[in-house]
N, C-alpha and C positions, 0 to 999 in steps of 0.2 A: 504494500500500500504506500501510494505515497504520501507526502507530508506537505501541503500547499504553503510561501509559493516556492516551487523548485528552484534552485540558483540552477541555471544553462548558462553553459558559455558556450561559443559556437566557432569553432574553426572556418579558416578564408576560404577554403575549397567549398564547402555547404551556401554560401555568398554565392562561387562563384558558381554552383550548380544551379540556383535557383536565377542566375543570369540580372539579378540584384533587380527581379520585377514586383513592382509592388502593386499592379493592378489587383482590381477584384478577383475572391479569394485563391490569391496566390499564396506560394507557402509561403512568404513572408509577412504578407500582408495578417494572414490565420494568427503566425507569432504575436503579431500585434494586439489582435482579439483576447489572447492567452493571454497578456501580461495586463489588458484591461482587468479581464476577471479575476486578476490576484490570483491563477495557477501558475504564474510563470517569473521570475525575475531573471533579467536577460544582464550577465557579467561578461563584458569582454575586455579582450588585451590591449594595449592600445594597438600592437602592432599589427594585428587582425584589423583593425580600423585604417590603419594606412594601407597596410596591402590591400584593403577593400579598396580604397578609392585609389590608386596608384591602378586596380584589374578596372576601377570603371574609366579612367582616364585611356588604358590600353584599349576598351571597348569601342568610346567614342571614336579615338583615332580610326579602326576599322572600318566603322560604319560610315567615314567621313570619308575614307579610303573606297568603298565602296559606290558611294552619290557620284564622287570624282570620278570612276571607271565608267558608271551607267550613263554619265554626260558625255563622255569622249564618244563611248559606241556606237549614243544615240546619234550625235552630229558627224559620225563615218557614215551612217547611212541616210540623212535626213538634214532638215534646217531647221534654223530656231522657229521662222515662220510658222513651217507647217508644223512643228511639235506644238506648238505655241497655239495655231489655230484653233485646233485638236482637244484643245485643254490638258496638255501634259506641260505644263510648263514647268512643273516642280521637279522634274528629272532633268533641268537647266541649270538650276542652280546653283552657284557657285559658292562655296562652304568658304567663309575667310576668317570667322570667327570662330577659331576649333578651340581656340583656349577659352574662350569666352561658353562656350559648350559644355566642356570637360568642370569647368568652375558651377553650372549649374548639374551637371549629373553627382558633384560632391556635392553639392547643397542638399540635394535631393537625399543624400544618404545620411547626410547630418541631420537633418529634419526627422529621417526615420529614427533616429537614433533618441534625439530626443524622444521621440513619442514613446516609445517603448522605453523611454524612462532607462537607458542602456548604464550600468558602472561598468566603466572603463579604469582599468587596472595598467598604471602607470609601470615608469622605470625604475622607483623605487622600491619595488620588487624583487629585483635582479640581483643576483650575487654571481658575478664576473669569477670568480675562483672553484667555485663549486661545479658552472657551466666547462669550464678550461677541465677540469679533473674527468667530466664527463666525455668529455673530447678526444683527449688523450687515451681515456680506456676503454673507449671505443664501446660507450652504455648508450642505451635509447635515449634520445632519437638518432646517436649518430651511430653509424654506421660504415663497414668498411668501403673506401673508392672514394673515388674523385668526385661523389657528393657529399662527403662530409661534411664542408665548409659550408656546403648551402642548408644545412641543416641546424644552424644560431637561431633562428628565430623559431624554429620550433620548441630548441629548449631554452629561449628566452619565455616562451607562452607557457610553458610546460612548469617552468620555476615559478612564475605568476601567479597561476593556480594554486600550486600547494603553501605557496604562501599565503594567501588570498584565505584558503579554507582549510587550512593544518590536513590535522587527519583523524578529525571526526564529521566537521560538517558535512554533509553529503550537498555534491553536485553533477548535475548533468553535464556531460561531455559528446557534444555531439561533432563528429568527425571522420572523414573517409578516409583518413590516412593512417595506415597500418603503424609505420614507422612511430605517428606520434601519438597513436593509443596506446602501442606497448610503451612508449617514455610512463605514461600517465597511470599505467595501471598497474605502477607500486602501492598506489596508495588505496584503501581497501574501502575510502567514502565516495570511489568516484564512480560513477555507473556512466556506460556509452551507448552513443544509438547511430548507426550512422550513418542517420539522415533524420532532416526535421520531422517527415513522413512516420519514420517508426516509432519515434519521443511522442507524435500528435497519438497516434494509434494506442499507444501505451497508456496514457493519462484517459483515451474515449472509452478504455475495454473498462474503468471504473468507475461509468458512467450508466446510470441505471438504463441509457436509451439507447447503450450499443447492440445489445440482444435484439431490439424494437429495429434498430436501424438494418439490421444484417435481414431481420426475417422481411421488412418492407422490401430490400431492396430485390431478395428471393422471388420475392413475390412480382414483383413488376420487370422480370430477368427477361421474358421476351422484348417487353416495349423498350427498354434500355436497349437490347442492342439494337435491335430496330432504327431505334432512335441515333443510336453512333453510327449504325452503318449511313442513314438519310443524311448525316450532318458536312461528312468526307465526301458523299454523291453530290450534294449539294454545294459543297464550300471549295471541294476538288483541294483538299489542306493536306497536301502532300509534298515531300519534297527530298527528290529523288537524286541520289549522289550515283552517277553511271559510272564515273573511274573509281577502280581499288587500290590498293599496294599491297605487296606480300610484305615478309619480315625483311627484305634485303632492297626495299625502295623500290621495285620495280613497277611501275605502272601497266596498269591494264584495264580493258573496257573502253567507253565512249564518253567525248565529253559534250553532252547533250545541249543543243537548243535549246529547247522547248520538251514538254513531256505535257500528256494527258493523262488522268485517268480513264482505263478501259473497262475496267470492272471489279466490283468485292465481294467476296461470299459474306455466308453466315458471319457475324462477329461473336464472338465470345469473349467471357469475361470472367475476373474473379477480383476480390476485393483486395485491393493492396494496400490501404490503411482508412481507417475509420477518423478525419483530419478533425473533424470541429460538432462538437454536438450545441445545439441552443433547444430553448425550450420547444420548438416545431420542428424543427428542419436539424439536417446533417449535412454536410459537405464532406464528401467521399471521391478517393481517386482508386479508381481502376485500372486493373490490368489488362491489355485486349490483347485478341488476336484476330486475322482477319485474313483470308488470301486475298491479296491487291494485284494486278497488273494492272499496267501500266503503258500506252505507248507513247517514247521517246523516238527525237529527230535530230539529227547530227551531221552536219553537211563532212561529204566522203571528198577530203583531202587529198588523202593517198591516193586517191587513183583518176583525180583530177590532172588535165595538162597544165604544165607550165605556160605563159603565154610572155618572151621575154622583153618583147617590143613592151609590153603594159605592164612585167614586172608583177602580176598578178596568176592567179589557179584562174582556168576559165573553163566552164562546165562543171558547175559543181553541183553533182549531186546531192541531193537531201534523202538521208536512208531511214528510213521507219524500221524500230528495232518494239518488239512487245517482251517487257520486264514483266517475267512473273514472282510475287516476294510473300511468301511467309511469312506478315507483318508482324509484329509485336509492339505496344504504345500503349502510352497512360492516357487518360484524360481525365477530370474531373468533372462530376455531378453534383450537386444539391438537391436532397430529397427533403421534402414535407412530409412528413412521417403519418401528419394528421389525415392531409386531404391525401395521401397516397401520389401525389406527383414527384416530378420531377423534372430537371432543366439540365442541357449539358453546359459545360463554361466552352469558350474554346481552346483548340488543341493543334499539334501538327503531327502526323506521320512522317517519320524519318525513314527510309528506304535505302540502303546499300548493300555493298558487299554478303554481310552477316546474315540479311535475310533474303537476300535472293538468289530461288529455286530455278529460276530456270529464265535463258534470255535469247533469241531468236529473233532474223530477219522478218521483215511482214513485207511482202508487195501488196503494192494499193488494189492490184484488180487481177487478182489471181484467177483462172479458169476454173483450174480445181474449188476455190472458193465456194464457186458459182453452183457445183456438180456438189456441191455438199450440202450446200445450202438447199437445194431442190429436194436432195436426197433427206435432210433433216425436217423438212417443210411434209414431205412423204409420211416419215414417220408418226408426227405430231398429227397427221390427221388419221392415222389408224389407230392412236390413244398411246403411240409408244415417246421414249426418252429421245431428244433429238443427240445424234451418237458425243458430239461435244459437250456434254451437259452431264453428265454423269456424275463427274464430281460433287457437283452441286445438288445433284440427285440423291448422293449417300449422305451428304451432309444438312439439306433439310429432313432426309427423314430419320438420320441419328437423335434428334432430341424427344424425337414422336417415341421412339423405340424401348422395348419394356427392358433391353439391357440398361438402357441412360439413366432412365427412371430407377434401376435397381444398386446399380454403381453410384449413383449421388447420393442412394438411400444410406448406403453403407459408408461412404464419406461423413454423413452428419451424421449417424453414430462415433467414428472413430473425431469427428471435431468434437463431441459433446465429452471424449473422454479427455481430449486437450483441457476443456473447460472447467474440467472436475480440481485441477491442479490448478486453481486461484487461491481456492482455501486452503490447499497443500499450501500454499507458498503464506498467506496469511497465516498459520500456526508456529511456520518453521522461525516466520521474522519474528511474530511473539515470542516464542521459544527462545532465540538469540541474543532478544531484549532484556529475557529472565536470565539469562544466561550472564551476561556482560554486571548484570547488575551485583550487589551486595550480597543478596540473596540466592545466589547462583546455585549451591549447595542444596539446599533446600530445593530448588525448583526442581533438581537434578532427582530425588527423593521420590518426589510426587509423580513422576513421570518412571522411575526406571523399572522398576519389577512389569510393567503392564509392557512397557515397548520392547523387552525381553523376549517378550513372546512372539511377537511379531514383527522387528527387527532385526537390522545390524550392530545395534547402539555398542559401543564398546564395553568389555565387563569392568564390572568393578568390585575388588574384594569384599570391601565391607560397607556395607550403605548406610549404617549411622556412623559411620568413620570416613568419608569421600575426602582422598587426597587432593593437593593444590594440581599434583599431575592429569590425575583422573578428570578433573573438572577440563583441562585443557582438550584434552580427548575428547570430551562430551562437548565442548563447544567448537574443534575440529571438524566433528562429524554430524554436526546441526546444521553448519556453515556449509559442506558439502552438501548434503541434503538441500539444503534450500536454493543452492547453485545448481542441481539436478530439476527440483520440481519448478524454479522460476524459468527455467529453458523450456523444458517443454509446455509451460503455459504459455510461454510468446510467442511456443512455434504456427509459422505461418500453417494458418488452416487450409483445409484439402479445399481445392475450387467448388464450385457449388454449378463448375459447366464443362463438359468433356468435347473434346476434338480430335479429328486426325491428327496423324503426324506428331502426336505428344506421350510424351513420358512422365506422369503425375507422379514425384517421390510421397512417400510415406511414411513419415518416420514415428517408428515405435516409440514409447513411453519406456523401454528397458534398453534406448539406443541401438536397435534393429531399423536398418530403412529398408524398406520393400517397394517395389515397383508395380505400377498399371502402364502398359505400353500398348499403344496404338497403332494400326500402321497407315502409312499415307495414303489420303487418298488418288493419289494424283495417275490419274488410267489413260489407257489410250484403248477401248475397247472396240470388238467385231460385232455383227449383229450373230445371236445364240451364243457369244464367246461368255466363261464364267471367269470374274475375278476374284479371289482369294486378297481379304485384307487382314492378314496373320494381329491377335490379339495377345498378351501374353502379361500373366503376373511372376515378377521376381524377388525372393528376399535375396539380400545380398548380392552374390554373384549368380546363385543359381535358380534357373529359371522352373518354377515351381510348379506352373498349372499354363494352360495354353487357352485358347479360342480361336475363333476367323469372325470375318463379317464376309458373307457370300453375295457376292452380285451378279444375276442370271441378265444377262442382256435382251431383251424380247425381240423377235421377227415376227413376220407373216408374211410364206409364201401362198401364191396364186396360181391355181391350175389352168390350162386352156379356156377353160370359157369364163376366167376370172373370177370365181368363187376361190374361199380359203382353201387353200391345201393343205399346208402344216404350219404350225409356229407354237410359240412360248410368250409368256409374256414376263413382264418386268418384274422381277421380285430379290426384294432383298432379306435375307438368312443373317439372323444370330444366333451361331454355339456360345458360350459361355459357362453351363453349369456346372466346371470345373474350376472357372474362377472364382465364382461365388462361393464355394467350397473352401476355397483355400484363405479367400477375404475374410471366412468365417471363423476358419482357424486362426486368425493373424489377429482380428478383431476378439476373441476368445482368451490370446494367452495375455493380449494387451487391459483386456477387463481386469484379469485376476493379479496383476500388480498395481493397476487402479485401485482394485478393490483395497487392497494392503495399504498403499498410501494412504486413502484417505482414512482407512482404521488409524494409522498413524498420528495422522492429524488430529483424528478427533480425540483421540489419550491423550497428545498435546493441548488442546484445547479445554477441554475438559478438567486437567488438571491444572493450567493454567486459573484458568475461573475458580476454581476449588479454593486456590492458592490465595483468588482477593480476593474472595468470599471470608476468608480465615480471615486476613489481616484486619479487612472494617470491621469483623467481629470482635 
């Protein structure tokens, strides 16, 4: 539980993740809301405030870098005139006032700082000798190479800190830098999250409206994605990186013109932190996913003439390329819990390398097109799947399907055993509390002979005689304990939506992670041809239970005087009663250390209560 208001301090990489946007509910903007309601007190360093504004200075410059290229472009191909007539005159522009910009993007940050009421931890802080000994011995954050030296300011922030809050106060450390969380976590009051996202989600899960917010948003799961997919159709908020690199620099792919979107399947989603709860409404970001193509245009260079009299390529080709990407992206919603709506914020699709499945030539007026097209147009009036369309076939009718339906059922069982491990963790910090305190002895008393039984708890000879060691044991293995059952209550819960092409981990309560694997959909199917899409549950490395999703392609041929002859028709097969079996097993042996935990808890608690029930008497 925690103890309102938090002290957070916030490392510059989290700044500079969230791209220092304070629009409506952005996650900095949410920050803001949190330190109004007195959950949140925001301490930082000052040197995190300077690197703040020294990345929003670097920002500016970019962007100004940017206006400056799109006016050169525009006037290689055009004049001021006609851009001008047009009403594009703002891509004219001429930027001369960049310092004068950069001086109000720090204003803009200083203003935030105030509002959130920010303590800014000075240099007075800093002990120069203690940082140098760090250096030398090469202790977190520094590290061996030739980034040593760039690694001062992190244990300049890092000395700050422990200064700041010794080593009992407790404070949040939220930060993506591996390097400078191990600096930080000598000290045993500092708790890390790393990113604002899962700090916001932490403080919602002890909110009596996050259970209220999760089963709303269950509930309204088709119109949400619905709703993401119209928004990308609609807004076309994409934006497509055509060149990659490998690890050794080398470029490859196209560097695009222009790009459209061509199409998106189903979207799916799962909740990736519960941001802000108010008395109606929630603000939630999700996780999506979503097959996107995409077609991009690239004028073909290479294989253009020289023309040397003009010193120019002449015949340039414009090549239509269709990107298809196995998206993944957040956006954020607000839901009203009351009236059951909802509204999405806006968002962008990022598109490269990492998620793109497959990328090909397109001609504008293919023949074959033409013969496919007829051929497809054929099918659809005999009631069948036009043969390009399949994918999208398996995938609207996955959610209809009593596997989906029985797979999420078994997900919200094994989340509700995630769930059970709040209270675990609410006994074990009590427990810790009595433990630390004067009375440690005695709490040790009340508790041992019952958790005996159903325990690890370490022995101890004589329990009206409990040595100073013994007690160190017993608060060793408390402290464990509730490092165990605080983990797996933050563990992210199972999605509450299944798709091709994914691999859903699953992680036990006894530290076993098991798998649900899917396989992709992505077919090139014949008319009658059958596709096999292999299903398979795995603990560990070995693959425990298997499935398929079968898909019979349908025909109709026609005899001589054009009646039916033979055919099949469309149908899609799910095995699985072997997965479910082995879910059951997995879900079965995770119950019965559930079940032990919280007996645990409740001896803790119980004799906790016992304990100041004694004393007020």
């Amino acid at each position: 539980m925690f103890k309102y208001p938090l002290a957070v301090t916030i490392d510059t990489n989290i700044f500079d993740a969230a791209k220092f946007d304070l629009g409506d509910a952005s996650t900095l903007r949410i920050l803001g809301n949190y330190v109004k309601s007195g959950k949140i007190k925001v301490v930082l360093s000052d040197i995190v405030v300077r690197e703040s504004k020294k990345h929003i200075a670097d920002q500016v410059n970019k962007v100004c870098g940017i206006v400056r290229t799109a006016r050169t472009d525009a006037l290689n191909i055009s004049t001021e005139h006609l851009i001008g007539t047009i009403g594009l005159n703002e891509i004219l522009r001429i930027v001369k006032n960049k310092n004068e910009l950069i001086s109000k993007g720090e204003e803009m940050f200083d203003d935030f700082l105030r509002t959130i009421n920010a303590e800014i931890l000075g240099a007075d802080l800093i002990e120069v000798y203690s940082i140098l000994s760090d250096y030398f011995e090469t202790r977190p954050p520094f590290e061996e190479g030739e980034k040593k030296k760039s690694e001062f300011p992190d244990a300049f922030i890092v000395q700050q800190i422990r200064k700041r809050f010794g080593e009992t106060e407790k404070v949040v450390i939220v930060s993506n830098d591996k390097g400078f969380v191990r600096a930080c976590q000598e000290s045993e009051n500092h708790l890390f999250f790393n990113s604002l996202g899962a700090l916001y989600n932490a403080i919602s899960k002890e909110d009596a409206s996050y259970d209220e917010t999760i089963a709303v948003i269950k509930e309204l799961q088709l119109r949400i994605s619905a709703s993401v997919k119209k928004y990308i159709e609609d807004n076309e908020n994409i934006d497509l990186h055509g060149l990659s690199y490998d690890k050794d620099g080398i470029e490859s792919g196209y560097d695009y013109n222009e790009f459209y979107l061509h199409s998106i399947s189903e979207v799916t989603f799962s909740v990736h932190s519960v941001d802000e709860i108010s008395e109606k409404t929630s603000i939630v970001t999700l996780s999506c996913k979503a097959g996107i193509s995409a077609d991009c245009y690239y004028e073909d260079y290479a294989n253009a003439p020289w023309d040397p009299e003009e010193k120019e390529y002449v015949f340039v080709d414009m090549i239509k390329m269709r990107e298809e990407h196995k998206a993944r992206f957040g956006c954020r919603i607000e839901i009203d819990r009351e009236a059951k709506t909802f509204k999405v914020f806006p968002f962008t699709v990022v598109l490269g390398g990492d998620s793109r499945s497959n990328r090909y030539e397109v001609e504008e007026h293919p023949s074959e097109d033409d013969d496919e097209e007829i051929r497809d147009m054929d099918r659809e009036a005999l009631g069948f799947q036009p043969l390009g369309s399949y994918e999208s076939y398996l995938e609207d009718n996955l959610p209809d399907s009593p596997f989906y339906a029985e797979i999420i059922a078994k997900f919200d069982v094994i989340n509700s055993l995630y769930r059970k491990y709040d209270d675990c963790c609410i006994s074990f910090d009590e427990l810790l509390s009595e433990l630390n305190a004067d009375a440690s002895k005695e709490a040790i008393r009340l508790i041992y002979r019952k958790l005996l039984e159903v325990s690890d708890i370490p022995r101890i000879a004589y329990v009206e005689n409990i040595t100073d060691s013994e007690v160190e044991k017993i608060q060793a293995w408390a402290s464990a304990q509730y490092e165990r059952v605080s983990e797996i209550a933050d563990t992210n819960t199972l999605p509450d939506a299944i798709t091709f092409g994914e691999t859903i981990i699953i992680r036990g309560v006894d530290g076993s992670n098991a798998a649900l694997s899917i396989g992709d959909n992505q077919i090139n199917p014949d008319e009658g041809s059958e596709e096999i899409i292999d299903i398979c549950f795995s603990i560990g490395d070995e693959n425990t239970a298997s499935g398929y999703i079968k898909l019979t392609v349908g025909y109709l041929n026609f005899d001589e005087d054009g009646g039916a002859a033979d055919g099949i028709s469309d149908e899609i097969e799910y095995e699985y009663d072997d997965l479910l079996k082995e879910l059951d097993r997995f879900i079965h042996a995770q119950s019965c250390i559930v079940e032990k935990d919280n007996k645990i808890a409740e001896i803790i608690s119980e004799a906790i209560n016992l304990g100041i029930d004694n004393k007020e008497n």
